[in-house]
N, CA and C atoms as an extended XYZ file, in Angstrom:
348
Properties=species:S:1:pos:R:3:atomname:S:1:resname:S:1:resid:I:1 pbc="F F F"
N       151.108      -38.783      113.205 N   UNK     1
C       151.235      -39.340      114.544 CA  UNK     1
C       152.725      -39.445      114.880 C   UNK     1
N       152.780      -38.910      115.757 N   UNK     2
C       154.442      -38.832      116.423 CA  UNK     2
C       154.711      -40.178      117.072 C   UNK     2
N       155.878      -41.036      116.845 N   UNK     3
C       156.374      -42.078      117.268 CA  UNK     3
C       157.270      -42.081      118.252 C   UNK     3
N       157.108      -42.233      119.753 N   UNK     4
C       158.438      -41.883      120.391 CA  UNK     4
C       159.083      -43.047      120.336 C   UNK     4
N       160.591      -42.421      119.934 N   UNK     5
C       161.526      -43.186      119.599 CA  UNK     5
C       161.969      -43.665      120.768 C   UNK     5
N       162.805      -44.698      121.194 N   UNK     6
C       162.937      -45.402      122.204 CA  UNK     6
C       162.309      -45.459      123.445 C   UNK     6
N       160.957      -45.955      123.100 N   UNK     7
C       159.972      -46.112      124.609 CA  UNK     7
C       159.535      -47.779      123.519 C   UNK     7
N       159.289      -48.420      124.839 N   UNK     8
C       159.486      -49.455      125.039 CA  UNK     8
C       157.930      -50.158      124.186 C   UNK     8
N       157.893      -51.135      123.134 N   UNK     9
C       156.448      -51.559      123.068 CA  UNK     9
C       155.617      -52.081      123.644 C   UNK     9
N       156.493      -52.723      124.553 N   UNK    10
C       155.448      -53.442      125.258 CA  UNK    10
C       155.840      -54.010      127.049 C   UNK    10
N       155.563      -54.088      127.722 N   UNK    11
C       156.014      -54.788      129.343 CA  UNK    11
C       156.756      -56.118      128.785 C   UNK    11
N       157.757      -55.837      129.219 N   UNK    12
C       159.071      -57.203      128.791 CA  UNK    12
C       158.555      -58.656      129.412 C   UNK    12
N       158.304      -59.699      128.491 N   UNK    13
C       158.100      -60.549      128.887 CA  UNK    13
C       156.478      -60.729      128.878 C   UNK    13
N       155.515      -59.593      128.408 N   UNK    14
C       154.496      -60.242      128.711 CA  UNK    14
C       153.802      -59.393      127.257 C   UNK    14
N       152.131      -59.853      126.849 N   UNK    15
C       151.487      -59.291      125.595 CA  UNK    15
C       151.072      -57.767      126.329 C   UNK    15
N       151.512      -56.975      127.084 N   UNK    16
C       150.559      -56.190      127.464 CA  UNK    16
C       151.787      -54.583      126.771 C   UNK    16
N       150.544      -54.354      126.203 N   UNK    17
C       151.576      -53.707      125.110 CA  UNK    17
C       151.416      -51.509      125.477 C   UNK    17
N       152.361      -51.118      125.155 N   UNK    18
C       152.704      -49.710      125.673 CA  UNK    18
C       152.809      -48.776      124.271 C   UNK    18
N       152.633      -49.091      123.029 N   UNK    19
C       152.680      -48.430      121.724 CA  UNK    19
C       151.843      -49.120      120.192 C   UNK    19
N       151.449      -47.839      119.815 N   UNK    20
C       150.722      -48.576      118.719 CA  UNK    20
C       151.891      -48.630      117.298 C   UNK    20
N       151.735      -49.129      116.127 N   UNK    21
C       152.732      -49.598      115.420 CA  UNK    21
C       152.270      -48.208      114.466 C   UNK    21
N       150.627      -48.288      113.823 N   UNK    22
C       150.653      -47.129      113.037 CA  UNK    22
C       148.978      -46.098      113.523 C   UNK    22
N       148.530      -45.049      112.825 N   UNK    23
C       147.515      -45.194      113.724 CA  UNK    23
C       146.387      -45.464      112.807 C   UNK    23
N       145.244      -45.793      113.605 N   UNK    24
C       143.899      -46.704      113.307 CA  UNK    24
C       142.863      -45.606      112.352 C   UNK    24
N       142.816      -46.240      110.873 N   UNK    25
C       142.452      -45.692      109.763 CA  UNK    25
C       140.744      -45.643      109.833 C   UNK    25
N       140.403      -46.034      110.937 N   UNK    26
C       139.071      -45.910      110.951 CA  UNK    26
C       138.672      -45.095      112.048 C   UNK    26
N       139.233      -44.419      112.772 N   UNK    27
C       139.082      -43.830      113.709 CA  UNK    27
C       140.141      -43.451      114.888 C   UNK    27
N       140.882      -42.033      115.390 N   UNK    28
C       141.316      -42.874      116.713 CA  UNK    28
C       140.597      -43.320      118.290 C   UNK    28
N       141.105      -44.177      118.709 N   UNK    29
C       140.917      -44.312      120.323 CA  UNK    29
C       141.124      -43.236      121.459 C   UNK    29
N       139.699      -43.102      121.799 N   UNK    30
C       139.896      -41.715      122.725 CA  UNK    30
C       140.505      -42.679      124.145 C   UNK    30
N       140.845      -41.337      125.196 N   UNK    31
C       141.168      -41.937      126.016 CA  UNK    31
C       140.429      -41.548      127.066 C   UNK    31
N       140.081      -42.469      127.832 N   UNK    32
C       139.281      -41.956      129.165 CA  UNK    32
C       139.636      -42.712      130.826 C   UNK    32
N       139.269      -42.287      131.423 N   UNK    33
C       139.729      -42.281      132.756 CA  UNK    33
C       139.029      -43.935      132.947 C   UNK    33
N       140.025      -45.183      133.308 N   UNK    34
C       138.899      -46.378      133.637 CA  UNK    34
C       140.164      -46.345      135.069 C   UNK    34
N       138.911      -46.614      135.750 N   UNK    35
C       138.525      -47.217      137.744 CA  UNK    35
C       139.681      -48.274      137.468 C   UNK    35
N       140.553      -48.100      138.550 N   UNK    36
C       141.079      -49.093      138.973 CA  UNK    36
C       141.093      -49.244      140.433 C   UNK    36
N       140.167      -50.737      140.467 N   UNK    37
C       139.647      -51.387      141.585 CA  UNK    37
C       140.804      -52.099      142.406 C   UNK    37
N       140.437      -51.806      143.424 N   UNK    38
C       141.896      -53.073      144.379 CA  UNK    38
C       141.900      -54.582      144.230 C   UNK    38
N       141.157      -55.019      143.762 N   UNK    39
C       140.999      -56.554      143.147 CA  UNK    39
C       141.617      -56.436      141.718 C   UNK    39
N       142.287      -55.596      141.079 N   UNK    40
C       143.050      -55.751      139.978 CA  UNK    40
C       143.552      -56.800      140.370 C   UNK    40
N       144.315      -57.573      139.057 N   UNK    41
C       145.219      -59.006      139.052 CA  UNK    41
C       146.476      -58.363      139.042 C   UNK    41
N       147.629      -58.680      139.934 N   UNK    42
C       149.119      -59.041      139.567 CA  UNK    42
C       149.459      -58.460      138.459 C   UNK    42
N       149.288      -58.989      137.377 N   UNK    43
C       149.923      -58.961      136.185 CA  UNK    43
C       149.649      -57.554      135.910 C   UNK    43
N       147.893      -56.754      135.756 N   UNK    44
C       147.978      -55.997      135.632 CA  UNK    44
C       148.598      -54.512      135.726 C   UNK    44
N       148.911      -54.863      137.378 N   UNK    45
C       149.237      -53.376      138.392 CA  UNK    45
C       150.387      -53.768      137.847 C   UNK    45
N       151.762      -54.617      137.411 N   UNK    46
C       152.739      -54.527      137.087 CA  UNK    46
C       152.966      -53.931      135.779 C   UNK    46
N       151.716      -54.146      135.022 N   UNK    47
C       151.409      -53.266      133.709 CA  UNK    47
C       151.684      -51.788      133.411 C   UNK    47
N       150.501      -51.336      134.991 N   UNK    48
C       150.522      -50.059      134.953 CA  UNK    48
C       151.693      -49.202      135.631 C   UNK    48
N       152.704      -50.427      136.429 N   UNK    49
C       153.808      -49.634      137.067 CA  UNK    49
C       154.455      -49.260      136.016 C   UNK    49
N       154.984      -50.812      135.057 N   UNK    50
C       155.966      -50.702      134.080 CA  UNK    50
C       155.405      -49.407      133.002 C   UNK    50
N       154.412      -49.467      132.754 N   UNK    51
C       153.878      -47.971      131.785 CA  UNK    51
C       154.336      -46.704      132.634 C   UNK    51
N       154.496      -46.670      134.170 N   UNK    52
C       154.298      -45.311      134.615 CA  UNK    52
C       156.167      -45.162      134.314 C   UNK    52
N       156.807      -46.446      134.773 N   UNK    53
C       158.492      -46.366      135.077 CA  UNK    53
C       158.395      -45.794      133.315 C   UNK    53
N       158.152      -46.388      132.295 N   UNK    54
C       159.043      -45.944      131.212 CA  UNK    54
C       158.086      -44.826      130.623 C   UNK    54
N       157.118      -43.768      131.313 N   UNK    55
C       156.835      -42.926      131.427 CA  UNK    55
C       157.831      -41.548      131.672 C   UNK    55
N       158.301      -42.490      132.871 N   UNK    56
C       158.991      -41.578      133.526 CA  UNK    56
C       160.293      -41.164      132.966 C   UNK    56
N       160.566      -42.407      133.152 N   UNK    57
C       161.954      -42.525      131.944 CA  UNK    57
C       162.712      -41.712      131.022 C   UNK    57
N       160.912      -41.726      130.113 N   UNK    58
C       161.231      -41.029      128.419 CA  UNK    58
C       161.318      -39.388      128.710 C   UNK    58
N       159.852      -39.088      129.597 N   UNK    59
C       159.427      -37.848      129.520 CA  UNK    59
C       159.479      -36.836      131.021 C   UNK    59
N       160.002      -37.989      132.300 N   UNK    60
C       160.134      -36.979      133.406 CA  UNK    60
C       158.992      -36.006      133.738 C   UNK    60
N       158.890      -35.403      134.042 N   UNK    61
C       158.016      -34.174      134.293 CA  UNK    61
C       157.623      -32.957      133.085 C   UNK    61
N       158.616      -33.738      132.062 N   UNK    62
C       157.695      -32.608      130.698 CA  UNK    62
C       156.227      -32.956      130.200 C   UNK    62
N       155.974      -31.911      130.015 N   UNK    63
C       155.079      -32.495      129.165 CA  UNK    63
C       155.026      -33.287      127.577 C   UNK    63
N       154.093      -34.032      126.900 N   UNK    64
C       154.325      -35.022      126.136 CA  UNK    64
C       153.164      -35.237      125.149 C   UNK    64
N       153.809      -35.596      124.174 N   UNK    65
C       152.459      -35.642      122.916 CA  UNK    65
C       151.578      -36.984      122.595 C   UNK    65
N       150.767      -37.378      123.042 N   UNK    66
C       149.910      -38.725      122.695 CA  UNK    66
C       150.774      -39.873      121.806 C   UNK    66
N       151.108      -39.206      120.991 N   UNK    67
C       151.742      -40.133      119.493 CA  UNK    67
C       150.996      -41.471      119.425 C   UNK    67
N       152.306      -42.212      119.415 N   UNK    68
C       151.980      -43.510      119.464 CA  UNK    68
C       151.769      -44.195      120.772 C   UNK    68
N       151.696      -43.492      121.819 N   UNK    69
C       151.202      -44.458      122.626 CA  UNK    69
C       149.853      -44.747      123.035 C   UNK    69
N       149.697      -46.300      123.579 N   UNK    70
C       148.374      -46.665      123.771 CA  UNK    70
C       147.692      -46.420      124.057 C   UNK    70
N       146.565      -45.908      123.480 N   UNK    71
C       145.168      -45.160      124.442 CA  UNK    71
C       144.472      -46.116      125.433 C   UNK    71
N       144.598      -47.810      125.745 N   UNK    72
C       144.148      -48.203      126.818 CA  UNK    72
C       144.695      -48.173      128.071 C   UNK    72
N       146.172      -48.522      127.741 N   UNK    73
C       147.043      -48.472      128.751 CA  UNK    73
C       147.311      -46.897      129.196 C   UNK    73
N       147.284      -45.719      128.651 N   UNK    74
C       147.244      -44.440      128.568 CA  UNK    74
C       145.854      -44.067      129.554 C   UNK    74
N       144.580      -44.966      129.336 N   UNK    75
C       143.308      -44.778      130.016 CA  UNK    75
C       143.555      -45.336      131.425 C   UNK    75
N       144.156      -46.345      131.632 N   UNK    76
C       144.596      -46.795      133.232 CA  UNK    76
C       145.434      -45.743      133.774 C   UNK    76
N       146.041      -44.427      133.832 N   UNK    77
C       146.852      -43.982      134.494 CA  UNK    77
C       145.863      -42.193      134.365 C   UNK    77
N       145.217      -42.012      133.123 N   UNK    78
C       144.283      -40.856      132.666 CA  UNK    78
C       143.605      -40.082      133.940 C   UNK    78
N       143.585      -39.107      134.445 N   UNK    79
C       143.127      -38.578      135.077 CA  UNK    79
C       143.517      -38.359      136.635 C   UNK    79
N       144.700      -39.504      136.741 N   UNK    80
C       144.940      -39.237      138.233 CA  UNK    80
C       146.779      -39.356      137.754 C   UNK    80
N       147.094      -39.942      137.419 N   UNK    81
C       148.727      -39.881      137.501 CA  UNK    81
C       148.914      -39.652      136.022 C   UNK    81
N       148.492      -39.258      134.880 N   UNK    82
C       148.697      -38.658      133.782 CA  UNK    82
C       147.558      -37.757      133.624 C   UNK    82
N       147.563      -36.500      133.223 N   UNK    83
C       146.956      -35.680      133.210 CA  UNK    83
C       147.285      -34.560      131.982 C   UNK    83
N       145.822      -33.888      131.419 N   UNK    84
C       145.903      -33.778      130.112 CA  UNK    84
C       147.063      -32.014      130.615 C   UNK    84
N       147.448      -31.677      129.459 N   UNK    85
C       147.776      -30.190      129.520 CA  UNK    85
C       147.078      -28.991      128.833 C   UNK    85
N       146.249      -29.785      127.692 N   UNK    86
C       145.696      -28.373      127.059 CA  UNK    86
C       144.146      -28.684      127.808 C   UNK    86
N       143.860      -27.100      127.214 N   UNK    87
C       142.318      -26.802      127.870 CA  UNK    87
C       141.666      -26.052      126.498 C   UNK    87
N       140.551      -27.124      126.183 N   UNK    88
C       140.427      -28.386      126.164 CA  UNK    88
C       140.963      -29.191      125.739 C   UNK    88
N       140.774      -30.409      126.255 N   UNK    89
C       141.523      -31.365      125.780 CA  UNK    89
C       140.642      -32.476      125.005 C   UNK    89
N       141.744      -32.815      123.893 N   UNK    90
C       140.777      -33.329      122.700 CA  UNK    90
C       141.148      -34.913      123.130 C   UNK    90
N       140.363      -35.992      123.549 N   UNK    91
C       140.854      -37.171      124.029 CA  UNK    91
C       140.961      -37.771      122.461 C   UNK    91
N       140.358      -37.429      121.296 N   UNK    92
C       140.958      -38.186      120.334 CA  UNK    92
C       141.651      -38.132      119.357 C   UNK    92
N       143.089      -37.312      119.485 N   UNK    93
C       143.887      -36.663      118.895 CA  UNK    93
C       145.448      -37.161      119.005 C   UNK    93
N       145.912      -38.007      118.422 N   UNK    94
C       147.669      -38.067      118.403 CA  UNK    94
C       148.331      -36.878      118.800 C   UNK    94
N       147.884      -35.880      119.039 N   UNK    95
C       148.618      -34.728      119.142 CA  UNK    95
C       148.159      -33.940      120.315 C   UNK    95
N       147.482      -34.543      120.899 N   UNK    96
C       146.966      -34.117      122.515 CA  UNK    96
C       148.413      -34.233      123.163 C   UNK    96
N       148.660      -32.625      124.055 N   UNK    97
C       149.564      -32.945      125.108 CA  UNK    97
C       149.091      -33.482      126.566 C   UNK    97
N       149.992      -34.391      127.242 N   UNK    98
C       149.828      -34.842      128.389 CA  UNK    98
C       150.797      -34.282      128.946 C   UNK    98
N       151.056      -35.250      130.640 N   UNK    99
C       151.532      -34.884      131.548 CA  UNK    99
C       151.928      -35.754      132.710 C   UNK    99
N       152.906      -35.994      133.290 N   UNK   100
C       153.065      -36.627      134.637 CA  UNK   100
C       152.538      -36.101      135.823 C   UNK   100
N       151.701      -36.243      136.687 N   UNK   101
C       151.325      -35.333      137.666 CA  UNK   101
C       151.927      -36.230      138.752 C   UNK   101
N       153.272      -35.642      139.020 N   UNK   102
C       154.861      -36.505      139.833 CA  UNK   102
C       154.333      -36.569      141.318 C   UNK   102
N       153.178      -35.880      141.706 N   UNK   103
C       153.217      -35.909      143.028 CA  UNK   103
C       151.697      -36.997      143.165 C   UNK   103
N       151.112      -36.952      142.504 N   UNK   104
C       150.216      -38.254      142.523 CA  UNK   104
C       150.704      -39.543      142.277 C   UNK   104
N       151.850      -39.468      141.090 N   UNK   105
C       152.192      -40.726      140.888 CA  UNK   105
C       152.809      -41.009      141.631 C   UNK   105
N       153.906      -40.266      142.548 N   UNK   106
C       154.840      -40.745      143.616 CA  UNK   106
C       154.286      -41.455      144.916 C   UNK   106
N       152.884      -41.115      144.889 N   UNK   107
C       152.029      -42.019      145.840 CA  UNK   107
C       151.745      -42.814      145.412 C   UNK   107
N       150.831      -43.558      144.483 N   UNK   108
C       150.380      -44.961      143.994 CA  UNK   108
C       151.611      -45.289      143.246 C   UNK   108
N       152.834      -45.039      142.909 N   UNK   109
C       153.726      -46.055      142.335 CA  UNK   109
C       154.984      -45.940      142.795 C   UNK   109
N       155.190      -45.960      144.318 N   UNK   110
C       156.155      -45.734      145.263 CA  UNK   110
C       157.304      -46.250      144.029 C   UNK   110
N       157.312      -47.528      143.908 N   UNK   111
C       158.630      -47.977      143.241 CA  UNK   111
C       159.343      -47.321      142.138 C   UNK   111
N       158.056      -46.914      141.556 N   UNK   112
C       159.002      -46.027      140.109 CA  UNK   112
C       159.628      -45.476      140.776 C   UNK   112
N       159.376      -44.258      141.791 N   UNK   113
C       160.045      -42.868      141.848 CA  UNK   113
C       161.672      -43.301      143.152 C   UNK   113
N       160.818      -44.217      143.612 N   UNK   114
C       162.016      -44.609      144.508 CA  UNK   114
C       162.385      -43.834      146.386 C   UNK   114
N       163.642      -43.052      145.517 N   UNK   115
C       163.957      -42.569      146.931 CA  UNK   115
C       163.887      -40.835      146.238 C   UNK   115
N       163.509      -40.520      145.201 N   UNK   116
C       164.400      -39.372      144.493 CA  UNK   116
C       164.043      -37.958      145.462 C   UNK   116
C-alpha cells in the first residue's frame, strides 16, 4: 500500500480523518459512490471540501493511486468529483488509479478551485 507522503491525516481540528495508518489485515474497504443529500451537517460538507482542497493540492489533475487514503471519505467524492481511471476498476485495491474530474469539482466546491 502506497503512503502519500505529505497529505494531510486528517481535517485540522476535527476526528474526521483523510488517511489510513496501515492497511486492514482482514480485508480492504471497497469504495463506493454514497448520496450526498442537501441536509448534510456543516461539519460534514467542510469534510468533504477539506478532502477535495488537499486533493487538489497533492495530486492536481494527475492521476493517483488509492494508497493510503480513506475509502469512506474517498466514497463521499467517488463517482462525481473523483473518478476511477482504469477500466475496470477494482474498488478494492490500494493500487486502484483515480482521478480529479476538475470540471465537476469546480462546480460543487467553488472554494477549492477559487478563481484559477
Amino acid at each position: 500500500m502506497l503512503k502519500h507522503r505529505g497529505f494531510p491525516s486528517r481535517l485540522p481540528g476535527t476526528d474526521f480523518q483523510f488517511t489510513i495508518r496501515r492497511a486492514n489485515p482482514r480485508g480492504i474497504t471497497p469504495i463506493t459512490r454514497r448520496e450526498r443529500f442537501a441536509d448534510r451537517r456543516p461539519p460534514d460538507r467542510r469534510a468533504d471540501a477539506g478532502f477535495m482542497q488537499a486533493l487538489w493540492d497533492h495530486f492536481g489533475d494527475e492521476p493517483f493511486e488509492r494508497g493510503n487514503l480513506d475509502a469512506g471519505r474517498l466514497s463521499w467524492l467517488f463517482g462525481r468529483e473523483v473518478v476511477a481511471v482504469d477500466d475496470p476498476f477494482d474498488p478494492e485495491s490500494y493500487d486502484a488509479l483515480l482521478r480529479i474530474d476538475v470540471n465537476v469539482a469546480r462546480v460543487n466546491f467553488p472554494e477549492v478551485f477559487g478563481d484559477d
